[in-house]
C-alpha angles and dihedrals in degrees: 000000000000120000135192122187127215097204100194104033104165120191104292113032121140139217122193123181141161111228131184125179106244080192148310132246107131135072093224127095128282093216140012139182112186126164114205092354093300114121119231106161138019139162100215092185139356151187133268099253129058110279121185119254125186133176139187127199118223098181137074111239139080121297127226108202111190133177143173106233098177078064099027138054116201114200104190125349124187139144139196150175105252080207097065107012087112090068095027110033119201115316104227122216115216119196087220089183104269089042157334114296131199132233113176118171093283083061106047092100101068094053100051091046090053088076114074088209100043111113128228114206089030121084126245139156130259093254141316120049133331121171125160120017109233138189095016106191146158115221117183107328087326127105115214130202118190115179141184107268145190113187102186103060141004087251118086114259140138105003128244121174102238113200135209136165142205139164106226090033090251109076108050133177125220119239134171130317090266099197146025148197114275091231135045094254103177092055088044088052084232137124123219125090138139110351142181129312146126143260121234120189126223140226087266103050107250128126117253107191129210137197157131123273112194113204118229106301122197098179112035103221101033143083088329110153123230128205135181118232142197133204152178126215121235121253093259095052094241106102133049095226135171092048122187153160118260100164139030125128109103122233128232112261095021116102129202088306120091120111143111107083123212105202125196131154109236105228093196098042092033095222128110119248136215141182139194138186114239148130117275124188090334094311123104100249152181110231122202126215123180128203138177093209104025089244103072114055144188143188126266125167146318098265088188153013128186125226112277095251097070095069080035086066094040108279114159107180157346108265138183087001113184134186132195148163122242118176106311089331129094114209118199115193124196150183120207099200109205090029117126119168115240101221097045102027080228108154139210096005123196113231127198116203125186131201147115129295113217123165091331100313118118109207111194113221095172133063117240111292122201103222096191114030092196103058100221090106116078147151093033120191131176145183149201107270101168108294097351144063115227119203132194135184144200108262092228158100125205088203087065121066107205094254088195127089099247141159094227140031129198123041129195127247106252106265108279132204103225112201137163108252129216085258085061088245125138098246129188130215127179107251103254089237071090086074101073091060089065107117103174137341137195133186123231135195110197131190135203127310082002126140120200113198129224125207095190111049121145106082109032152145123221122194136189119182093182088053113204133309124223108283083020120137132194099196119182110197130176123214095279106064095274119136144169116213131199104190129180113212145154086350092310134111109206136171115222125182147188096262113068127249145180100208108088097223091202136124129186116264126176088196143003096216093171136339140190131206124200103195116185118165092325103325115118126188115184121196109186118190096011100315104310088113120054143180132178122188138173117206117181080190106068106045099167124021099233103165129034122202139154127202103224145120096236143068110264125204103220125185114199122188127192104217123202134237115272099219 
């Protein structure tokens, strides 16, 4: 048996877990918690499959927490005081081999800089899972970032919502899985679960939050059901709670998709609106639904169909749409999940469209605009933070498969501020909380066939005023031969690396006026022109930028900042 103490466990305090039976051969317990050799808690027998435990304790005095992990397999294991979760976070327990070993939120630290390739100014989560962020928020003077979560494998699988919080966007503590699956889908055999959706926030300033719930589903892409759900959050911020369902009656022409609600209150109809990516008559789709109370909903309109040859190169369905207002303009942004195109090989693109929102009609007055060239940046979703709308995106492509040994899968985009620029385009800016996390900078001019090395190279921010020049190159390469290029060639930006592919990862450009480049442990994320064109790649190759260098004839003023961990 293996045993951990909590010393100090006021009443209160709460231990979650997800446990599964390895086998069972012994009469004894799987689990126990005792204080002061009294027994409070224990898990005789169990399935399987992970099933989720919790325990509070109601009693002043230490915890003993013991399990038989030659029976028992633990996923993921952590506890925490409600009353203070919000400064401290939960504190995770690691089987590290001879024991189980803490990490509460001073610790932190030490376990995101242990991974070569985890990033440190990128969120991710502790361990297991994370894809799409959902019902970004700001509550009070508190940001919150709820994501779809799997707590038992790296691989996706049956959806929880996880939940962290900061205060600048960048730092953010990790709290309690805030939300499950509505059945028990590992015991079903099934997938579905929990998945994405938003938080509006009332009149009266409390959250409401949205999303889809998808019925167990034993084949993937077939006959799956799809609900729309609506919860509260505890008073201690904590739970979703007083769940219910809000839509389910299916509508002629839509098929099984039809999920990811994007919820606002219409000030000049007085309803409440919501949208939904989905599939409608063949074609992927947003679908509109109106209320008068935010609990009973009906459909509205189709606010928008993509061109036919979306669902003619495999895409199945609209995903993670959102919909905001900047200025006079309306932007809709949408993922068309299936979808390759044909000339580049490029999946699963992210596309920006601008118009105008009257009585619930959404006229388009711009053409499809790819917001990130380089398709590892999906299921944005934004929010109303002040004066600006902050956006974040899952970190990922479906297309890739992680090829390294990790405890985690799936990061978040550094927060972005997301405008409308003098060119009419949707441009993207990182928020300047990213500021703060600046250590040291130095400014290089280098020449011609130069190289400028770099010492610290894994979290940093790059810089070029001048921009590129036709047949230029910005290459950063590490000290075995890896290397990242952003070439400007023939009218088109494109980003190249060491590991072959057969996606193109380009978009036209008829100058490079300026860019910027934020590099942490092989994410790159690339704004040209103040922000109008963007990339975002993932290379499991290049780890730490070691060396900086740029073919070119003429002399380049390059800034180069060391940025700091987040935790």
């Amino acid at each position: 048996m293996k045993s951990f103490s909590i010393p100090s466990a006021d009443e209160g305090i709460t231990i979650e877990f997800w446990l599964r039976q390895k086998k069972n051969n012994e009469p004894l317990p799987l689990l126990v918690i005792k204080s002061d050799n009294q027994l409070l808690y224990k898990i005789q027998e169990g399935a399987g499959f992970f099933n989720y435990y919790h325990y509070t304790h109601h009693q002043k005095g230490e915890l003993t927490l013991s399990y038989d992990e030659d029976r028992a397999e633990i996923s993921l294991f952590y506890y925490y005081d409600k009353t203070n979760v919000y400064h401290q976070g939960v504190i995770y327990l690691i089987d590290n081999g001879t024991g189980l070993q803490c990490y509460p939120k001073s610790k932190l630290k030490e376990w995101y800089t242990q991974e070569t390739f985890r990033p440190q100014l990128h969120f991710s989560p502790f361990q297991a899972w994370m894809n799409d962020p959902n019902g970004l928020c700001k509550i009070d003077d508190t940001y919150h970032m709820f994501y779809q979560f799997n707590p038992n494998s790296t691989e996706w699988g049956p959806m929880h919502w996880g939940h962290a919080i900061s205060n600048d966007l960048i730092s953010w503590t990790h709290l309690p899985v805030f939300n499950h699956p509505e059945h028990p889908l590992a015991s079903l055999g099934a997938t579905g679960g929990a998945f994405s959706g938003t938080t509006f926030i009332n009149n009266e300033g409390e959250a409401e939050i949205f999303y889809t719930e998808r019925l167990p589903a034993y084949d993937l892409y077939k006959d799956y059901i799809e609900v729309q759900k609506k919860a509260a959050i505890d008073r201690y911020g904590i739970k979703a709670t007083h769940i219910q369902t809000i839509l389910e009656k299916k509508i002629e022409l839509v098929g099984c998709d039809i999920r990811d609600p994007k919820v606002w209150f219409d000030s000049e109809t007085q309803c409440y609106r919501m949208i939904l990516g989905s599939v409608y008559d063949g074609n992927p789709s947003v679908l509109q639904f109106v209320s008068r109370d935010s609990e009973e909903w009906a459909f509205e309109n189709v606010l928008y169909t993509a061109p036919g040859y979306f669902a003619e190169n495999k895409g199945r369905c609209v995903e993670c749409p959102d919909f905001f207002q900047l200025g006079a303009k309306w932007v809709l942004t949408i993922g068309i999940v299936g979808y390759q195109e044909p000339e580049t090989k490029r999946h699963n693109l992210l596309y920006a469209i601008i118009g105008t929102f009257d009585n619930g009609v959404f006229t388009a007055e711009s053409e499809m605009q790819v917001l990130d060239f380089a398709t590892e940046y999906y299921a944005l979703q934004t929010f109303k933070d002040g004066q600006r709308q902050v956006g974040i995106a899952w970190l990922f492509n479906w297309a890739m498969k992680k090829p390294i040994k990790s405890s985690y899968n799936g990061e978040m985009s550094i927060p972005k501020e997301i405008f409308i620029n003098a060119n009419n385009k949707v441009a993207m800016r990182p928020v300047n909380e990213l500021e703060k996390y600046v250590d040291e900078y130095c400014d290089v001019k280098l020449k011609a066939g130069e190289d400028h090395r770099i010492n610290k190279g894994k979290s940093l921010r790059i810089r070029l005023e001048q921009g590129l020049q036709p047949n230029e190159d910005l290459i950063l390469a590490g000290d075995k031969g890896e290397w990242l290029a952003i070439s400007y060639r023939d009218g088109y930006v494109s980003i190249e690396e060491t590991a072959v592919s057969e996606a193109q990862y380009r978009a036209r450009a008829a100058e490079i006026k300026n860019l910027e480049i934020i590099f942490d442990a092989g994410i790159v994320e690339l704004f040209i022109n103040d922000g109008e064109i963007c990339a975002t790649k993932r290379s499991y190759k290049l780890s730490h930028c070691k060396q900086l260098k740029v073919n070119t004839l003429r002399e380049k003023n390059i800034r180069i900042e060391t940025l700091h961990t987040s935790w």
